[in-house]
MARLO-765211 format. One record per residue: residue number from 0; residue in three letters; x, y, z of N, C-alpha, C in turn. Coordinates in nm, 3 decimals. Example, Ala and Ser with C-alpha at 12.3 -4.5 7.8 and 13.67 -1.06 7.14 Angstrom:
2
{0; "ALA"; {1.319; -0.569; 0.780}; {1.230; -0.450; 0.780}; {1.320; -0.330; 0.780}}
{1; "SER"; {1.285; -0.225; 0.708}; {1.367; -0.106; 0.714}; {1.290; 0.003; 0.787}}
***
This chain:
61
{0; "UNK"; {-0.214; -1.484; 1.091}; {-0.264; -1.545; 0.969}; {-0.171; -1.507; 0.854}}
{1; "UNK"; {-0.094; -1.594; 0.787}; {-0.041; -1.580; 0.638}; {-0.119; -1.589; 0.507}}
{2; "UNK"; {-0.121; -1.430; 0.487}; {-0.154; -1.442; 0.374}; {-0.139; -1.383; 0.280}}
{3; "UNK"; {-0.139; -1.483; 0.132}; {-0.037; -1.456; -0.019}; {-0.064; -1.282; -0.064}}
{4; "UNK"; {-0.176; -1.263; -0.076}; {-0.225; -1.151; -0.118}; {-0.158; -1.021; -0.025}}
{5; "UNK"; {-0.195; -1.061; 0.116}; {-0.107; -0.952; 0.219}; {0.042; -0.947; 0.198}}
{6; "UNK"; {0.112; -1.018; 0.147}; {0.284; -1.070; 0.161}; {0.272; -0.971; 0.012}}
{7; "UNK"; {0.224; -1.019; -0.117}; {0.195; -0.937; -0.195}; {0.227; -0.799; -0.181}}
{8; "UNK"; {0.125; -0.765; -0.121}; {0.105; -0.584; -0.100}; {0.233; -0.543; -0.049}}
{9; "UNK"; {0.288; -0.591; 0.053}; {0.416; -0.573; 0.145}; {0.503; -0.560; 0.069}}
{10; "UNK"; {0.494; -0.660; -0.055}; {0.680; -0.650; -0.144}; {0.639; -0.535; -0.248}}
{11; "UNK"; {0.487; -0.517; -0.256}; {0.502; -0.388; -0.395}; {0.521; -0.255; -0.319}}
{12; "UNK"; {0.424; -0.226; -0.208}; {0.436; -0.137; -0.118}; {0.602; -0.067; -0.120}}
{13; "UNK"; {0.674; -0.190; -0.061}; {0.836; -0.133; -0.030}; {0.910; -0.133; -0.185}}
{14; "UNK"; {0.847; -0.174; -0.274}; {0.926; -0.158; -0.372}; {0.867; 0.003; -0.416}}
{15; "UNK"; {0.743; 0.001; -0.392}; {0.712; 0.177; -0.429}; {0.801; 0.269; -0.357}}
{16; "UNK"; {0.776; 0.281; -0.259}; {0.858; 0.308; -0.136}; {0.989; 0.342; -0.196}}
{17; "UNK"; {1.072; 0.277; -0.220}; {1.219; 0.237; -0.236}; {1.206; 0.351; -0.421}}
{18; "UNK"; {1.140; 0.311; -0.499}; {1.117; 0.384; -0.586}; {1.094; 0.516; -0.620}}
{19; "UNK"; {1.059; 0.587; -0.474}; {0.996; 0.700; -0.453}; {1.068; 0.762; -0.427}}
{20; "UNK"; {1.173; 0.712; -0.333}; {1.269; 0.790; -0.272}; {1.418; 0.814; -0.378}}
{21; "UNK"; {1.421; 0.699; -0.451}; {1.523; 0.753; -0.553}; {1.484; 0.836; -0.657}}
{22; "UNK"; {1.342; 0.813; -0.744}; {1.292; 0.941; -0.792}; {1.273; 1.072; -0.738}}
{23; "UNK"; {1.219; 1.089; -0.606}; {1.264; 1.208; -0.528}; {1.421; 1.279; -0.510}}
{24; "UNK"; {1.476; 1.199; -0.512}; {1.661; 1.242; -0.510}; {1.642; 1.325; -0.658}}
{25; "UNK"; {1.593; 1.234; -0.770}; {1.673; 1.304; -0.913}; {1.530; 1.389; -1.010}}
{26; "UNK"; {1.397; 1.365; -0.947}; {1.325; 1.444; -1.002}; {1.270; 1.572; -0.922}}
{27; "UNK"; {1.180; 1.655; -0.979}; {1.147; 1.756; -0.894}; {0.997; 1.641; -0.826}}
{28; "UNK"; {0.956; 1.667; -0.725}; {0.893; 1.593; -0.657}; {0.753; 1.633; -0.744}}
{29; "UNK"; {0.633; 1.540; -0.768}; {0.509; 1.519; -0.901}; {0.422; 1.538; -0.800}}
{30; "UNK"; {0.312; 1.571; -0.787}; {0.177; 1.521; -0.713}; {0.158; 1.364; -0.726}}
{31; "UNK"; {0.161; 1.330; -0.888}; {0.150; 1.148; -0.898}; {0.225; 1.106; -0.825}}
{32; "UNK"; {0.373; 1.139; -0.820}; {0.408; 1.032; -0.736}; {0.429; 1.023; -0.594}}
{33; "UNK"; {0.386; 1.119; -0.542}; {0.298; 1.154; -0.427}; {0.176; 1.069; -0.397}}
{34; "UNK"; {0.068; 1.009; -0.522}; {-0.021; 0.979; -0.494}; {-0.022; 0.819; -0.520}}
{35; "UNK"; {0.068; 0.731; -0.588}; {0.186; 0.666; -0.598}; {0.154; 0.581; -0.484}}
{36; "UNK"; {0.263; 0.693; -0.419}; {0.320; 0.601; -0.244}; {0.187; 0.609; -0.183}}
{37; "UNK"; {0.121; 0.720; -0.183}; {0.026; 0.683; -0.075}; {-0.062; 0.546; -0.113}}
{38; "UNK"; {-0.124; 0.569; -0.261}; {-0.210; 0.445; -0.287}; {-0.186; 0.290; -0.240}}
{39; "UNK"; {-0.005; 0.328; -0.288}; {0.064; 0.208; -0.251}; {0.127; 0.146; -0.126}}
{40; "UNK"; {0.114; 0.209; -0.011}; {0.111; 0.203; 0.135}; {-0.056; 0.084; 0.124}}
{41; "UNK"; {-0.136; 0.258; 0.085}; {-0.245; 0.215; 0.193}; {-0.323; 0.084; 0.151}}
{42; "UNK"; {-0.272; 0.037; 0.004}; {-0.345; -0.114; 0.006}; {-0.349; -0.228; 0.100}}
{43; "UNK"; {-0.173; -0.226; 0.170}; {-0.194; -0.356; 0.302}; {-0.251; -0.291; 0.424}}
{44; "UNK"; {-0.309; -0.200; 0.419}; {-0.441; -0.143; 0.534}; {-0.567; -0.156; 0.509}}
{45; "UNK"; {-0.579; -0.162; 0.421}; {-0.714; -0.275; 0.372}; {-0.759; -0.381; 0.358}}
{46; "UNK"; {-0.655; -0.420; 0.303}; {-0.600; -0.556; 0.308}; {-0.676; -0.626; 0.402}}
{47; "UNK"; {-0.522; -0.587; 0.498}; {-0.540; -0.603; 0.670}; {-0.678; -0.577; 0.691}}
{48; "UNK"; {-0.756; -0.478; 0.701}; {-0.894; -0.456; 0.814}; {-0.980; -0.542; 0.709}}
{49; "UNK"; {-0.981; -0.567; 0.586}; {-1.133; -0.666; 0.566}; {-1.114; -0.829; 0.595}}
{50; "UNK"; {-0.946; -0.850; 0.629}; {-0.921; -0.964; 0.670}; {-0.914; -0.990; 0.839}}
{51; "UNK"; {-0.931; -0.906; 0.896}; {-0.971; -0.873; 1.083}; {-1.045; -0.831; 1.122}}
{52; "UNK"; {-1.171; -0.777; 0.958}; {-1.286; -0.701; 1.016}; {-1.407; -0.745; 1.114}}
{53; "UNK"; {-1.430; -0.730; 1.218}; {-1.556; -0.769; 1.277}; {-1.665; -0.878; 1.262}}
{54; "UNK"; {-1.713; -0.774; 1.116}; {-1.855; -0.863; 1.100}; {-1.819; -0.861; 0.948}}
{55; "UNK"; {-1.972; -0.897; 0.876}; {-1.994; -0.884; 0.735}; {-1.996; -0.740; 0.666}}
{56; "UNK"; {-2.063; -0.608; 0.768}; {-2.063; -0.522; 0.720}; {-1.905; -0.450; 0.736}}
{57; "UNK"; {-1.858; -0.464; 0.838}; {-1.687; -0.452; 0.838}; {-1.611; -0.472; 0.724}}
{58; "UNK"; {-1.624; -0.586; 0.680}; {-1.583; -0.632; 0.574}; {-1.633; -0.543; 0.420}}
{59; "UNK"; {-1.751; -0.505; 0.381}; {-1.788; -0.484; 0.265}; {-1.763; -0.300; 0.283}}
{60; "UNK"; {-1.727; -0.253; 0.390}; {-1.711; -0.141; 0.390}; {-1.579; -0.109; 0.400}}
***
């Protein structure tokens, strides 16, 4: 299934990603931006499971 919102997450995701790792080179490493990448990963995993979830309650959880 293609979809805009999932393709979305994918290009901000790797742009965090990509962002993280050059701020890591030249800053001392933050908790934020630690919390950053993770937030910004784990949105197309949500994404993903309420768009493959099961049922209705799959979905709202």
């Amino acid at each position: 299934m293609n979809s805009p919102l999932l393709d979305k997450s994918l290009d901000f995701a790797t742009q965090i990603v990509l962002f993280y790792e050059e701020f890591s080179k030249t800053k001392k490493d933050t908790t934020i931006a630690k919390q950053l990448l993770r937030s910004a990963t784990s949105m197309g995993a949500n994404i993903n499971e309420a768009i493959y979830g099961n049922s209705k309650a799959d979905f709202i959880s």
